[in-house]
Structures are given as structure tokens and as C-alpha cells.
BASE-175086 format. One record per residue (C-alpha): residue number from 1; x, y, z. Coordinates in steps of 0.001 Angstrom, whole numbers, plus 500000, padded with zeros to 6 digits. Layout:
! residues N
PT  num      c1      c2      c3
PT  NUM       X       Y       Z
...
//
This chain:
! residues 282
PT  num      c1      c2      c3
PT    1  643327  482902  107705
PT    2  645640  479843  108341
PT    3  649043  481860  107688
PT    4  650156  484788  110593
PT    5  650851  488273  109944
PT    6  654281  489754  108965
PT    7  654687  493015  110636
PT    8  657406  495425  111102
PT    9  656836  496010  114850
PT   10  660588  498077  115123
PT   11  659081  500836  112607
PT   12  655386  501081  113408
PT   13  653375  503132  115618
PT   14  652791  500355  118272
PT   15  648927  502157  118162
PT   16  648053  500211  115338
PT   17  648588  496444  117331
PT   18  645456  496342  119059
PT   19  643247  498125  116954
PT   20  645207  494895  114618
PT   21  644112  492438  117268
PT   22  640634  493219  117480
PT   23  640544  492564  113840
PT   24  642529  489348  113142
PT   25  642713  486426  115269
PT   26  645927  485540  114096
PT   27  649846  485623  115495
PT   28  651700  488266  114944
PT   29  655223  486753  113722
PT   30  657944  489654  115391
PT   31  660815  487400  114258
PT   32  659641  488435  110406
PT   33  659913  492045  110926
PT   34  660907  494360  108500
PT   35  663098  496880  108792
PT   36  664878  497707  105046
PT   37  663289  498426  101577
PT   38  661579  495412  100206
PT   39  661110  494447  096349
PT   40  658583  492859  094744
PT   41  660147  489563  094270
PT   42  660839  489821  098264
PT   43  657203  490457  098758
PT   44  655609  488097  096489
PT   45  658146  485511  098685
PT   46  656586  486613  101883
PT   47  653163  486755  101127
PT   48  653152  482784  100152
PT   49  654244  482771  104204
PT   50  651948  485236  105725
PT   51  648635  486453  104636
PT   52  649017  489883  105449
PT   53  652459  492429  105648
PT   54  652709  495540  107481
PT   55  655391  497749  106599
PT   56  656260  501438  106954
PT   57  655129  502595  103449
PT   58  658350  503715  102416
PT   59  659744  500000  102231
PT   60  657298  499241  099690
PT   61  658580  499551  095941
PT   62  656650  501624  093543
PT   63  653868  499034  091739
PT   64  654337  498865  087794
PT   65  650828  497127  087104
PT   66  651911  493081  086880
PT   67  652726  492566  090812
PT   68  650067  489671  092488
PT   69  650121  492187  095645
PT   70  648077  495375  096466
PT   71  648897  498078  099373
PT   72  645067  497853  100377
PT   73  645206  499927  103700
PT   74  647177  502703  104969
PT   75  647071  503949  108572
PT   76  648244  506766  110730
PT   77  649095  508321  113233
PT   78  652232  509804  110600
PT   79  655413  509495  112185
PT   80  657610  511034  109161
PT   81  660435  512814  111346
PT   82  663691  511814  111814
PT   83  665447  512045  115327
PT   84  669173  513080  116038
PT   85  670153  510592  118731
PT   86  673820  511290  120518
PT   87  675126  510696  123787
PT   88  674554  513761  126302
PT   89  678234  513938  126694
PT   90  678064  515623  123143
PT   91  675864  517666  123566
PT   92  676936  521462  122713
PT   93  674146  524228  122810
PT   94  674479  527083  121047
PT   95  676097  524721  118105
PT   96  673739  523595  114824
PT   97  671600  521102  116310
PT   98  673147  521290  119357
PT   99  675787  518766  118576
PT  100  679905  519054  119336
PT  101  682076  520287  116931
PT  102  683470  517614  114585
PT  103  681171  514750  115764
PT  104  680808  511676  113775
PT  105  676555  510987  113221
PT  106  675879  508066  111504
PT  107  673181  507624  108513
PT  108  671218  505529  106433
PT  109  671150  507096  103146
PT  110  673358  509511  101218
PT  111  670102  511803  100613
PT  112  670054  511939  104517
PT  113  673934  512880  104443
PT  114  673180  515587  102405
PT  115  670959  517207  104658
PT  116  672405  517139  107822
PT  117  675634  518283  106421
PT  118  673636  521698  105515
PT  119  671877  521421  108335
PT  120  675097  521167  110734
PT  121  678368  521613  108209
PT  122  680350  521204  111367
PT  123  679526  517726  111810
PT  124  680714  514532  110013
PT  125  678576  511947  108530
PT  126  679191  508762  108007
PT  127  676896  505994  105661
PT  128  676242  502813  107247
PT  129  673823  499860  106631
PT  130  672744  499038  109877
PT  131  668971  499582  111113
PT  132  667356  502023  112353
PT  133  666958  499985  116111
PT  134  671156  498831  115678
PT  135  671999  502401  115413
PT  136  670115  503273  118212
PT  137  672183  499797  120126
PT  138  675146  501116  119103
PT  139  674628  504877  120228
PT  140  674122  504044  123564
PT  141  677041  501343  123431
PT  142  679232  503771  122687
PT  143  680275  502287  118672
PT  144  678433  505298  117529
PT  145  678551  509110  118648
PT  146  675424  509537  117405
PT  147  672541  508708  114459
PT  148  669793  509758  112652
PT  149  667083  507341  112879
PT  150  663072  507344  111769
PT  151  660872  508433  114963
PT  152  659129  505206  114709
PT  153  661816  503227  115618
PT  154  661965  504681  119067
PT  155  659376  504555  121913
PT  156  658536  506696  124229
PT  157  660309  504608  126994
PT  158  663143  505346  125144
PT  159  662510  508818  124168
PT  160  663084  509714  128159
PT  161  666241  508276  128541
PT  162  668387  510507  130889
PT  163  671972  509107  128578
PT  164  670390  510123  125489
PT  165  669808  513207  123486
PT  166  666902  513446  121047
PT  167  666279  516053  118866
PT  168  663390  515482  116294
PT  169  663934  516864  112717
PT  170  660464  518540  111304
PT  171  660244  516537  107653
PT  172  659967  519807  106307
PT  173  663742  520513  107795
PT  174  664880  517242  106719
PT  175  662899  515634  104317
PT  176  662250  511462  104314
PT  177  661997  509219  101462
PT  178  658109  509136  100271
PT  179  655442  507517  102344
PT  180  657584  507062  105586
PT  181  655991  506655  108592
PT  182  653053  505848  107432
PT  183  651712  501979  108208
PT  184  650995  500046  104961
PT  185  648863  496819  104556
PT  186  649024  494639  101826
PT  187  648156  491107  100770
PT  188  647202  489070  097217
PT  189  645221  490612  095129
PT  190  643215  487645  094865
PT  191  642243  487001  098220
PT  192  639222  488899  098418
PT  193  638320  487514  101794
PT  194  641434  489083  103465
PT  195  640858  492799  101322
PT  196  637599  493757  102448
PT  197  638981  493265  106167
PT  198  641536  495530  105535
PT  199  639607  498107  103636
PT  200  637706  498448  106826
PT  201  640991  500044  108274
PT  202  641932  502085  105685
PT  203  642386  506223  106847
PT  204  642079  507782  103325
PT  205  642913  511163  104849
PT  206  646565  509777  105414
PT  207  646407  508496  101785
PT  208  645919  511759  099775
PT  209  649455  513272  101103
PT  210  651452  509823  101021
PT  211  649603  509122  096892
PT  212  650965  512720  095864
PT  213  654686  511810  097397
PT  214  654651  508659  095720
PT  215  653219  510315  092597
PT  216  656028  512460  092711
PT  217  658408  509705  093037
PT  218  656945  507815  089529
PT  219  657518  510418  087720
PT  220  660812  510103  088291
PT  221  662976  508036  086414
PT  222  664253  504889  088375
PT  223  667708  506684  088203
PT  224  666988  509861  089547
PT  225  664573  508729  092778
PT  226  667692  507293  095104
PT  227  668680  510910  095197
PT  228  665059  512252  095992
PT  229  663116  512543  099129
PT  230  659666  514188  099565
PT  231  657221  515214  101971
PT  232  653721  516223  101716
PT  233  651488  517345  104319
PT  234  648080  519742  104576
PT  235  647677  523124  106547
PT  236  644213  523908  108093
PT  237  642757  525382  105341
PT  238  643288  521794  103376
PT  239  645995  523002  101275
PT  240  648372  520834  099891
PT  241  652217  521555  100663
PT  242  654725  518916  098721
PT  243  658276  519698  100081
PT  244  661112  517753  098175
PT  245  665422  517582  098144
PT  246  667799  516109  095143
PT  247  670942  515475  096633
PT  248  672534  515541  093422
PT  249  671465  519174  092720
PT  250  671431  520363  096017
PT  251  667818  521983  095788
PT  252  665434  522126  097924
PT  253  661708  522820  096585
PT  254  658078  523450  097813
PT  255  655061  523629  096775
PT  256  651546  524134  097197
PT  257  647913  523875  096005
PT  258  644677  523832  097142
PT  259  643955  520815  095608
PT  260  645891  517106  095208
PT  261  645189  517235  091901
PT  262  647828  518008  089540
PT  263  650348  518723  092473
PT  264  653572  516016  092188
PT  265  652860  516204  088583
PT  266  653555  520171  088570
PT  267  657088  519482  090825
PT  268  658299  516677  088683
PT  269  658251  518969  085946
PT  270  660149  521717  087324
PT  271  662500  519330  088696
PT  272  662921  517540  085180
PT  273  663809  520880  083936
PT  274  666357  521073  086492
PT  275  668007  518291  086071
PT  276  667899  518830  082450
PT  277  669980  522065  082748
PT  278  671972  520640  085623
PT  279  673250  517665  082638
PT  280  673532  520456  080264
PT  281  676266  522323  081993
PT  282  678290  519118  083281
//
């Protein structure tokens, strides 16, 4: 392969590069990262750049059949929890997540909003667009009292900061957008060379929760999924358990089966019927 490989090195589990290594001999471009929701006009520009992207899954658009591009490997470990990131001096036990009274967190997405105010209704939240890795800057700058932010972003370096608090948010207690944390690899659908290497890296364990979030998600209409997150994982017995918010209703659903099969289908359809009501009586 003549082109390098577009990575997203401030969202990934960094235990992924070397395994990467040993498999490509190729640079790794770290000035290409990405770190916000792509398209699939944005992909379809970078893949005439690099051969290969890696991207947490849940920057990766939902495919409607015609795209040039396939997600051909997906890889663990799954980092799906959010942290809650503030300055020590804020810290107040014995309060909802252990955060002050009246302190200002600042968030990605209204769907994250949502949650934490339930979680902590004596907090503020506020929306901002930055990063994942700015908030974190700007936390321990001072230009933020705190953040929600995807465990991936942060290492473990980081992690053990003595200025820092961080309190890690099960997905089950607040609930990501499909398929995050998980490391997606995709290239041309063509390029049949570059396919087979990936397939070789492929974990189809981590694929069976992240296909029945993103199942989930498509049958949804394109409306209705900015206020939707959902979470899937599998208890020891191999049962399925798909966990999923709608900001807009305020509901928060699980559900389980033994089996994949059927599973997102099943919770779009109750959802659908609660929306449906939910439209009714507006």
C-alpha cells in the first residue's frame, strides 16, 4: 500500500497500534486524526488519501447500500463509558456524582445533557463543540469546571492525575451513541488486497453487540436517532442486554434475549409505539 493510514489515535485504545504495526508497514498519519462524526462524502474524500481509516465506530454514518467503502474490521478491547472529569477543588462527596452544588459540566451532545441532568439535577450543563481531548485541555486550564468525555480519549497517565477527578459512568448509567468505543476499520470496497488483511483482525465477538446497536439505530428514522443512544452488551450466560435513552421522551428502556436475533428489531418497535403516542398527545 503506497497511501498511509488515517487513524484516530485521541479516541482509540492505544492496544490496537502495535498489533496495527505488525500488520502494515505503513505510517501512521496522527495529524489526520479523527475525532467528530464523519459522513460518507467525508469518507469517500479520505479514503482517495489513505488506504485504510480507523475510527471509533460511532463516527461512522449508518451505510445505505451505494457507499464505495466497507467497515471490514472491528476490534476491542470496548471502551463505551463516559468519564466525569472536574477539578478536585469541586469535588463534594456525599453529592450525585460527587460533584459541587451548581457546577457547570460541559457536554458534547444534548442526549448526554439529558442524562446527567437526571443523573445529578443539581448540576448545570452546558453544550459545546469542542473535542473530547480540548475538553479535557480546558478542564485542567481552568475554562471548564468540568466535562464528560469518552474513556478513550484519556490514558492511563492521565487517569492518575493528582488535579483531576475521574469518575467513570457504566454505559448502562449513561448510555453512548451506538458502536462507541469500539475500533472500526474500513477501506474501498474494491481493494481486495487491503480487505483480506483486515479481515484477519476482525473480533466478531465485539461485532454481535455493536450490529444489534446499530440495528437499532436503522430502524430509526433519520429524525428520531440524534435523540437516541444505545448500548448493548452480553452477561455470562451469553444473553443479550440492549439498553437505550430518547431524550425527547425521557425513557429509558432495556432489554434482553438470549439470542441477537430479533433483539433491536423488538425495541424499535416498542419505541415506535412510543413515540407514536408521545405525537399523539402533543
Amino acid at each position: 500500500m503506497s497511501k498511509p493510514l488515517a487513524i484516530a489515535p485521541k479516541f482509540l485504545s492505544f492496544a490496537n497500534l502495535p498489533l496495527l504495526n505488525d500488520h502494515f508497514s505503513v505510517d501512521f498519519d496522527w495529524e489526520a486524526g479523527i475525532d467528530s462524526v464523519l459522513n460518507a462524502a467525508e469518507i469517500e474524500i479520505l479514503l482517495d488519501k489513505f488506504s485504510i481509516i480507523m475510527a471509533d465506530l460511532s463516527m461512522i454514518p449508518l451505510k445505505t447500500g451505494s457507499e464505495g467503502w466497507s467497515i471490514v474490521a472491528l476490534r476491542g478491547p470496548r471502551r463505551a463509558s463516559d468519564l466525569l472529569v472536574i477539578h478536585d477543588t469541586f469535588r463534594c462527596d456525599g453529592m450525585p456524582l460527587s460533584v459541587q452544588r451548581g457546577a457547570c459540566i460541559s457536554v458534547n451532545t444534548s442526549t448526554q445533557a439529558s442524562q446527567l441532568s437526571a443523573l445529578a439535577p443539581e448540576i448545570t450543563v452546558s453544550i459545546v463543540p469542542e473535542t473530547g481531548q480540548q475538553m479535557l485541555a480546558m478542564v485542567e486550564e481552568g475554562t471548564f469546571l468540568g466535562a464528560l468525555v469518552p474513556s478513550a480519549t484519556c490514558s492511563q497517565e492521565l487517569t492518575a492525575s493528582g488535579n483531576l477527578l475521574f469518575k467513570p459512568l457504566h454505559p448502562k448509567e449513561l448510555i453512548p451513541p451506538p458502536g462507541r468505543g469500539v475500533v472500526a476499520l474500513l477501506c474501498r470496497s474494491d481493494e481486495q488486497a487491503t480487505r483480506q488483511l483486515l479481515k484477519g483482525l476482525h473480533q466478531p465477538d465485539i461485532a454481535l453487540c455493536t450490529n444489534i446497536e446499530r440495528t437499532f439505530f436503522a430502524c430509526l428514522a433519520p429524525e428520531e436517532r440524534a435523540d437516541v443512544a444505545a448500548y448493548c452488551m452480553t452477561d455470562q450466560r451469553g444473553y443479550f442486554h440492549l439498553h437505550v435513552y430518547h431524550r425527547g421522551l425521557q425513557v429509558r428502556k432495556s432489554l434482553s434475549y438470549s439470542t441477537s436475533f430479533g433483539l433491536a428489531e423488538a425495541m424499535a418497535n416498542e419505541f415506535k409505539q412510543q413515540l407514536s403516542q408521545y405525537v399523539s398527545d402533543l
